[in-house]
C-alpha positions in Angstrom: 26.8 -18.0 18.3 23.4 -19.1 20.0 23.6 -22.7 20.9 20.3 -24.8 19.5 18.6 -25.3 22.4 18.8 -21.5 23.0 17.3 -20.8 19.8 14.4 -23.3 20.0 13.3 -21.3 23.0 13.1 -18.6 21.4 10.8 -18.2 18.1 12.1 -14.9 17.0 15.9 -15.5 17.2 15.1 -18.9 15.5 13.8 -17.2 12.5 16.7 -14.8 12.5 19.4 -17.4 12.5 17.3 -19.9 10.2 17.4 -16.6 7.4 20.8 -16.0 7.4 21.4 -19.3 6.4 19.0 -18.8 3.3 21.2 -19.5 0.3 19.0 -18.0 -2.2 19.8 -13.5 -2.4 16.3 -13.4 -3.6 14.6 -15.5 -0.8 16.7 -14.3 1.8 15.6 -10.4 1.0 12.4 -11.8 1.0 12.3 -13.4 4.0 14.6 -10.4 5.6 11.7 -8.0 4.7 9.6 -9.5 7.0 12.1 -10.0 9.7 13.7 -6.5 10.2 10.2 -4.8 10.4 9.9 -6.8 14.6 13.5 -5.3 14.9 12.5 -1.7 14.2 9.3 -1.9 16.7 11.8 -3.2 19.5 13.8 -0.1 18.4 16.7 -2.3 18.1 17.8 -0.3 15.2 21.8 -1.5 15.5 20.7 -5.3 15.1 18.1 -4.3 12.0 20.6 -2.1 10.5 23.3 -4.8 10.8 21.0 -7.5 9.6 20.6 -5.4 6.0 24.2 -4.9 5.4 24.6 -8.9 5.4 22.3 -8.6 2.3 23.6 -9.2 -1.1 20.4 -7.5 -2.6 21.3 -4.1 -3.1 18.4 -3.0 -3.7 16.4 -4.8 -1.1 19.4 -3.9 1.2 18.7 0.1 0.6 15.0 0.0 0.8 15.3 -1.9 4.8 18.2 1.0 5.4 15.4 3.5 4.2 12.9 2.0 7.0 15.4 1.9 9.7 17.0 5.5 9.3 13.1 6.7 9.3 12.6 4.6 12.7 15.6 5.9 13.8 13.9 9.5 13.0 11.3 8.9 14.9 12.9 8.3 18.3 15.3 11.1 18.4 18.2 9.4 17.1 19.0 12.1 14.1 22.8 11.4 13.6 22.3 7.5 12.8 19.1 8.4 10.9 21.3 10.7 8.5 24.2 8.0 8.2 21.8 5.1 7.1 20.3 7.5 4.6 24.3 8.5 3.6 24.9 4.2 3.5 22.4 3.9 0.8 24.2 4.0 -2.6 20.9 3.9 -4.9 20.2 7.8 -5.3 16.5 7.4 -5.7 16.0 5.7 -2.5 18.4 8.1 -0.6 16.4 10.8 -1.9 13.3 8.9 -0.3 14.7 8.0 3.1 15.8 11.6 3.1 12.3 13.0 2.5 10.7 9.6 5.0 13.4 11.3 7.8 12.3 15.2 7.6 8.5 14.0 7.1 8.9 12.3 10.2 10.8 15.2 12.0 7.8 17.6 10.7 4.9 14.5 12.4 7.2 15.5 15.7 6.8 19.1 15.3 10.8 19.4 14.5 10.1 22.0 11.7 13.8 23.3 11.9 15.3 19.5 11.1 12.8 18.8 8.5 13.8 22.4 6.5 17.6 21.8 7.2 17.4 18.4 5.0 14.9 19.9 2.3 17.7 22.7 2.1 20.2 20.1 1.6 18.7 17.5 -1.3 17.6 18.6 -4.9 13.3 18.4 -5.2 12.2 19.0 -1.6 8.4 18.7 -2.7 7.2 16.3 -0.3 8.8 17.7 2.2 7.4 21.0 1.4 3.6 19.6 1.0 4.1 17.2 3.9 4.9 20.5 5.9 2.3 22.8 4.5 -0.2 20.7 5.6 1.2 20.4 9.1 1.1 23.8 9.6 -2.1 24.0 8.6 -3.2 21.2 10.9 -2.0 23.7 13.5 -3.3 26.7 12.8 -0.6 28.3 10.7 -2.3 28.8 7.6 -0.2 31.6 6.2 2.6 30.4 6.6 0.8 27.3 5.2 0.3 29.1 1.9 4.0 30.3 2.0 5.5 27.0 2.2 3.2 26.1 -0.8 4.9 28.3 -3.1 8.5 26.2 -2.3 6.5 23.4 -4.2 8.1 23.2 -8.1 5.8 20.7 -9.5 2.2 21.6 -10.3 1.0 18.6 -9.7 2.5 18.1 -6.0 1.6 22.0 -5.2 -2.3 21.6 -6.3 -2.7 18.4 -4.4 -1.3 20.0 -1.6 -3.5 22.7 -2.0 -6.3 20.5 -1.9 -5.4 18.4 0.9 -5.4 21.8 3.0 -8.7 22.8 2.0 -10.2 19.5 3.2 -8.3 20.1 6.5 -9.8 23.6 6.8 -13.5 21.9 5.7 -13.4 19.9 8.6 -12.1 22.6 11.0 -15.2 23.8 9.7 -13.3 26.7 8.0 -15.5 27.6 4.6 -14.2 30.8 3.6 -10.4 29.7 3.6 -11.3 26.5 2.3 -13.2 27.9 -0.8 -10.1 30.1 -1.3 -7.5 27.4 -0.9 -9.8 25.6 -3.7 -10.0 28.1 -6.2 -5.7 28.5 -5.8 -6.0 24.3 -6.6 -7.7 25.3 -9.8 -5.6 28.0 -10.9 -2.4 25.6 -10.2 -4.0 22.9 -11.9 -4.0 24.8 -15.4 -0.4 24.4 -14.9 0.1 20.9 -14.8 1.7 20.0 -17.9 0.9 16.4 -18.0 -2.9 16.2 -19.2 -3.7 13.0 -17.2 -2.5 14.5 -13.6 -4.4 17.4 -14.6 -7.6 15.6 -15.3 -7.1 13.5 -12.3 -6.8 16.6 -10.1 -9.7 18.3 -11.5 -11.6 15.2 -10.8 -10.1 15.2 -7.2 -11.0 19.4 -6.1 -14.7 18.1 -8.1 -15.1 15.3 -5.6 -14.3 17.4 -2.9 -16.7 20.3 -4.1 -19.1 17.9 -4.0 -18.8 16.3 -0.4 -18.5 20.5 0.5 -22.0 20.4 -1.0 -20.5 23.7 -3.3 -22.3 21.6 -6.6 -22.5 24.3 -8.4 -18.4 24.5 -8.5 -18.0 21.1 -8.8 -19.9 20.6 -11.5 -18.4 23.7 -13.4 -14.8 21.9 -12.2 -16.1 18.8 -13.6 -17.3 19.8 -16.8 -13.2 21.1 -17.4 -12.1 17.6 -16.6 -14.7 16.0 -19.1 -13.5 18.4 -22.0 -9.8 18.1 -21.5 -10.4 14.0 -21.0 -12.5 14.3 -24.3 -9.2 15.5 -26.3 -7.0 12.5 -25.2 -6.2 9.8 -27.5 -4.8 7.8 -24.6 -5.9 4.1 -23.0 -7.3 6.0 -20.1 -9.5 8.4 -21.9 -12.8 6.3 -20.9 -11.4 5.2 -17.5 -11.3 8.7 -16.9 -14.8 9.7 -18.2 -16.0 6.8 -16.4 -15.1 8.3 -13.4 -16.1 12.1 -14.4 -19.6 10.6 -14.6 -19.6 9.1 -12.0 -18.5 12.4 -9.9 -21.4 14.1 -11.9 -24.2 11.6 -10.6 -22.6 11.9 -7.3 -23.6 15.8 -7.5 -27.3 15.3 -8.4 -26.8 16.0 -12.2 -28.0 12.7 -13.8 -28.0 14.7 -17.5 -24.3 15.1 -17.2 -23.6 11.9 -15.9 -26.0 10.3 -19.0 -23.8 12.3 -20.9 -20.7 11.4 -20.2 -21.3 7.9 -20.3 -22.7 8.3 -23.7 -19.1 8.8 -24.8 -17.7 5.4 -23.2 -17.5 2.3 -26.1 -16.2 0.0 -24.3 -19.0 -2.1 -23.1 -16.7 -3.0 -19.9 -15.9 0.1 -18.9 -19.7 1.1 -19.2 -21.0 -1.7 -16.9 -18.2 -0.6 -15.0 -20.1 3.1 -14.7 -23.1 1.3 -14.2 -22.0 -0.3 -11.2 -20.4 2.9 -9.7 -23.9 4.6 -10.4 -25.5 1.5 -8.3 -23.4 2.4 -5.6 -24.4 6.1 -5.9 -28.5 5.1 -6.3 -27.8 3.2 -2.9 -26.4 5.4 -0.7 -29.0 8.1 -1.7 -31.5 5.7 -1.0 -33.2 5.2 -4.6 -32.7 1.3 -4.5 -34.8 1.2 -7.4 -32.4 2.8 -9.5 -29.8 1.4 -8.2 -31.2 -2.1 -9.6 -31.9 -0.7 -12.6 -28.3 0.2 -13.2 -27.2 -3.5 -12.0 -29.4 -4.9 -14.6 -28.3 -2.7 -16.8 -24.8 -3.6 -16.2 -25.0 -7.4 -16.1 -27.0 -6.9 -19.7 -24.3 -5.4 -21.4 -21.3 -7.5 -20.1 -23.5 -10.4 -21.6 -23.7 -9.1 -24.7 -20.2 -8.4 -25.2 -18.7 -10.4 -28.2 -15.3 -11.8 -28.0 -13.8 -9.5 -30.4 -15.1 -6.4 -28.6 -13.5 -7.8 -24.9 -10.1 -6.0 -24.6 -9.4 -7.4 -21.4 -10.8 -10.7 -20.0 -9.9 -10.4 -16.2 -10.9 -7.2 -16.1 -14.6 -7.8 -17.1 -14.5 -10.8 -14.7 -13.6 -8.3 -12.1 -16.8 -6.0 -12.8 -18.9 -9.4 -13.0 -18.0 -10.1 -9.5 -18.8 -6.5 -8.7 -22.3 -7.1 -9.6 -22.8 -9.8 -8.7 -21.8 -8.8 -4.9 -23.8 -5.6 -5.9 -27.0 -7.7 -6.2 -25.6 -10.1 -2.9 -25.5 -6.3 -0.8 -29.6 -5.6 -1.3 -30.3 -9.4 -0.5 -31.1 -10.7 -4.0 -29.3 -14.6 -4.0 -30.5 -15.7 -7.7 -29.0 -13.3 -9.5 -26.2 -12.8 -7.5 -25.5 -16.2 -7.9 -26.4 -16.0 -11.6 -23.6 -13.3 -11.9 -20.8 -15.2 -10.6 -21.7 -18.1 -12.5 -21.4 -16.4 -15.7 -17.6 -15.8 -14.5 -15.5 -18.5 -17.1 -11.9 -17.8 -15.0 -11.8 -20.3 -12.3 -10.1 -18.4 -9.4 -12.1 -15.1 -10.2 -15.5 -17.1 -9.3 -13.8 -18.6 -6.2 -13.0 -15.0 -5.1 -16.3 -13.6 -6.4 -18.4 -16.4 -4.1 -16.3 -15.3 -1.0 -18.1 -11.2 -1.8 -21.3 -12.9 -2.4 -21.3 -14.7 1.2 -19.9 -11.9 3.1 -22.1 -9.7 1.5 -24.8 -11.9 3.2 -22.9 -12.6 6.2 -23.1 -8.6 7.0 -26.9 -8.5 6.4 -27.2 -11.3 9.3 -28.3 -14.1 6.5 -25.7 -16.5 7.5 -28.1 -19.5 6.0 -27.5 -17.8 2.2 -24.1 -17.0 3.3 -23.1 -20.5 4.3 -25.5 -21.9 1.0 -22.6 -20.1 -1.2 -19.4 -20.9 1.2 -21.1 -24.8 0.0 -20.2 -23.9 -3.8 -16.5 -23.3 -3.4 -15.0 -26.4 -4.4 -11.7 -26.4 -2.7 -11.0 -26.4 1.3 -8.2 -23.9 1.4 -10.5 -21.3 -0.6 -13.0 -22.1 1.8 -10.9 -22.2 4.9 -9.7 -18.6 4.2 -13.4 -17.5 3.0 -14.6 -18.4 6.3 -11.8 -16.1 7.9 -13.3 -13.4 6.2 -16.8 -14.4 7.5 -15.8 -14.4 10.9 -14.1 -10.1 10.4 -17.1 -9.3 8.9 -19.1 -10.7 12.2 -15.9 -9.4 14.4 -16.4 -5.8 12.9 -20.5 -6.1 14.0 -19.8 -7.0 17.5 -21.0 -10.5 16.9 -18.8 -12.5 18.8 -20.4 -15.8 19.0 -20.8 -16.1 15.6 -17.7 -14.8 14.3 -16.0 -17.9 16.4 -18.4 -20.2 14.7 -16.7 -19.6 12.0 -13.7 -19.4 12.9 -14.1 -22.8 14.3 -15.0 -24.5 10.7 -12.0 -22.6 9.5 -9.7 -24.5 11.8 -11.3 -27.9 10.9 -10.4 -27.3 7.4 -6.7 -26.8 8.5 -6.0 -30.5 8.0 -7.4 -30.4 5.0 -5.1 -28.0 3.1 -2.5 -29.4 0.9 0.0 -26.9 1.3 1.8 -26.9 4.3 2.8 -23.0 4.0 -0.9 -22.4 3.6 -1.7 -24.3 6.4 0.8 -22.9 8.6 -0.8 -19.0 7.3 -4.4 -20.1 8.2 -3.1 -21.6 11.4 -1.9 -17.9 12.3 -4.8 -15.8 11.1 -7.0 -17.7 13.3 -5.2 -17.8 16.4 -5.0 -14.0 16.0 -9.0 -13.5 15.5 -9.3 -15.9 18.7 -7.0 -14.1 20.8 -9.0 -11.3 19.9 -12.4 -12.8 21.0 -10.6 -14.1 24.6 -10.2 -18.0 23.6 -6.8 -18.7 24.3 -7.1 -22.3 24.8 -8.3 -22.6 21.1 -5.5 -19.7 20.0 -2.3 -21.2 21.6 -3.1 -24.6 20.2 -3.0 -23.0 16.9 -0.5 -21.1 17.5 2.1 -24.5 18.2 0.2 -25.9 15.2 1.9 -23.6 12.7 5.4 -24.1 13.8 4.6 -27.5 13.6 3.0 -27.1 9.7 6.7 -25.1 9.4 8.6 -27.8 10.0 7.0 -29.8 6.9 7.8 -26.4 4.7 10.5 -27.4 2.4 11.3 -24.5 0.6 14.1 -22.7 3.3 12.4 -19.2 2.3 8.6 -20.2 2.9 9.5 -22.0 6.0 11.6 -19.3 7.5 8.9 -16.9 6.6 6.8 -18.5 8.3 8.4 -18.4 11.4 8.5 -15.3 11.2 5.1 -14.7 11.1 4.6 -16.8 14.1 7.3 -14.9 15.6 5.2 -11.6 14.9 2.2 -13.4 16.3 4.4 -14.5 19.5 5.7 -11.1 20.1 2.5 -9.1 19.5 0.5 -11.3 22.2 3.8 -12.7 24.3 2.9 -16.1 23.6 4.9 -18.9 24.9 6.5 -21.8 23.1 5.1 -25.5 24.1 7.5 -28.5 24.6 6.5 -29.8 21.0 6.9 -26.8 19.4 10.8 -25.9 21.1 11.3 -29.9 19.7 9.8 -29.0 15.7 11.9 -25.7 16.0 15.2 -27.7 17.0 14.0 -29.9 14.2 14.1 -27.5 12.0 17.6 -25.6 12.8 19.3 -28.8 12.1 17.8 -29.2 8.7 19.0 -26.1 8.0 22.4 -26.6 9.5 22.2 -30.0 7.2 21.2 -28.0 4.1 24.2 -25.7 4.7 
């Protein structure tokens, strides 16, 4: 037993002790999720595999053996791999950690291990596909196409199919690709679910498309709009949404018209509307693309409450819009959008799209204007997070620690000490990353200290952990203070115990 002021030097074995002592089975898999994850990247597979059997989640206990035997897999260490996978009692989850063990044997080239354990379980499928594809990545394409016809279920053989025709398109192999295509047609007439069928029409149509072969696709397409015609299912106009979508995408607009002619639902069409936008945009017909947005926005408006079959989903296409408008620079409507939004944390969310939408377009004045109209600091705090990735992902550095900086001011601010603790954490990351370390460690020893005033065990052990991540990823040290909150926090726990 690690005496307390070993532990307090030490973030990571902290959290570890502090979560066996969790007295909750459902917080302490919770919290053990998190923590056996740092184990497995230190390859101390012994220490995570003994850490899961202490769980009284079976379940939770099974899935973390399922992770370990695959890390276990994937540094040579075959024999333990196989007797994790044997310790796990659920047989759904064996069969997955068997599959996760020869997929990763296959990623390492070990083609005889991988076939040994598909020879050994019951539906091999994955395997198969995850091995046909592999050998295709290399070169091997007949015996590619032999491993293909292992694969039992249509559905899993024509995906497969698929995958290794987009392979051979960008090996720029036409000829074989076309070919592999057509045998993903013929095995999708063999799907016996109509749904996966549809879905994979609309998947080898996509693909036509970005192969430029429109002609095909749009014959392939066509088959997916007549068999989705015939459902009487829930996702009959999801899927047409989507089929008309794929048509605009090819340059037929009549089809797509079409199509969308046979969608009722007024959400699901502004849905389509939005998707065409996107389409308009990328082709550069911005006129169009407004047209549709309007479009869109008109007939979510005019939706009656008897014809709205789900509320949070049309909120969901309102903020779509309404960051649709944001993207080609137009503030008053896409603030008028995300004001017709009645569900409180949906508009909080949707004003976080609007402002990085502006943010990427270098109008930080419009995009602070709407970070101004979220009404409560811990929204805020975190929008401002995502302001400062999207300037981090443009190579704008000084601005991106702007505001990052009026992020950490609102740390105080935040109710929630989990919360704060979180926000503490993301931050120090994004200023590590930008070379501040002053403004990073400090932090860094502020969310150990915002653990400490955690009082749910699980939240406050989880967050250690984080911090623990955070520590390990960048090797951070512990200050004074913070080795004092830690010890402060071990003999709560022991006190709670």
């Amino acid at each position: 037993m690690l005496k307390v002021d070993e532990l307090k030097q030490d973030i990571l074995q902290a959290a570890t002790h502090l979560a066996t002592k969790i007295r909750s089975t459902e917080g302490q898999a919770d919290a053990f999720k998190q923590l056996v994850p740092i184990y497995l990247q230190r390859n101390e597979v012994d220490f995570a595999a003994s850490l899961a059997d202490t769980l009284n989640d079976p379940f939770t206990r099974d899935q973390l053996l399922m992770e370990i035997a695959e890390r276990c897999a994937a540094i040579n260490d075959d024999d333990y791999a196989l007797q994790l996978a044997d310790a796990i009692e659920d047989d759904s989850i064996n069969l997955q950690a068997l599959e996760k063990i020869a997929i990763r044997k296959i990623s390492l080239g070990q083609i005889d291990k991988a076939l040994q354990i598909a020879d050994s379980i019951e539906h091999p499928d994955n395997i198969y596909s995850e091995l046909a594809l592999y050998l295709t990545r290399q070169g091997a394409l007949s015996d590619a196409k032999e491993i293909t016809q292992r694969i039992y279920l249509s559905t899993i053989k024509a995906a497969t199919q698929l995958q290794m025709a987009i392979i051979l398109l960008e090996q720029n192999q036409m000829e074989d690709a076309s070919g592999l295509i057509d045998e993903a047609l013929q095995t999708s007439s063999e799907i016996d679910y109509k749904i996966d069928e549809i879905k994979t029409l609309i998947e080898i149509g996509n693909t036509l498309i970005r192969a430029e072969m429109l002609d095909k696709a749009i014959k392939t397409l066509d088959r997916a709009r007549q068999e989705a015609i015939k459902l009487d299912d829930a996702a009959k106009e999801t899927l047409l949404s989507v089929i008309s979508t794929s048509f605009l995408e090819s340059g037929n607009i009549e089809l797509a018209d079409e199509t969308l002619d046979l969608i009722t639902d007024k959400t699901i069409i502004a849905s389509t509307l939005s998707s065409f936008a996107n389409v308009f945009s990328k082709k550069n017909q911005q006129d169009e693309a407004i047209d549709a947005l309007k479009e869109a926005f008109q007939i979510l408006k005019s939706q009656t409450s008897s014809e709205i079959r789900s509320s949070s989903l049309r909120f969901q296409v309102f903020r779509i819009i309404a960051t649709q408008f944001a993207a080609i620079g137009d503030f008053e409507r896409a603030i008028m959008i995300a004001e017709s939004i009645e569900d409180y944390d949906e508009l909080q969310l949707t004003l976080t799209h609007i402002a990085k939408a502006f943010a990427a377009q270098g109008k930080d004045d419009l995009a602070d204007e709407v970070i101004r109209m979220i009404d409560e600091d811990d929204i805020k705090m975190f929008a401002l997070i995502e302001l400062a990735d999207v300037k981090i992902s443009l190579g704008l550095n000084d601005s991106a620690s702007n505001y990052l900086q009026k992020a950490a001011e609102l740390t105080d601010s935040v109710f929630q000490p989990f919360s704060r603790s979180e926000a503490c954490l993301s931050i120090a990351e994004r200023f590590i990353g930008l070379n501040q370390q002053e403004s990073a460690s400090r932090l860094f020893q502020e969310s150990i200290e915002n653990a400490a005033e955690i009082r749910d065990e699980t939240l406050r052990v989880i967050s250690l952990i984080r911090s623990a991540q955070l520590c390990e990823k960048y090797n951070l040290t512990l200050s004074e203070n913070s080795q004092n909150k830690l010890r402060e926090i071990i003999f709560k726990s022991e006190t709670q115990s």
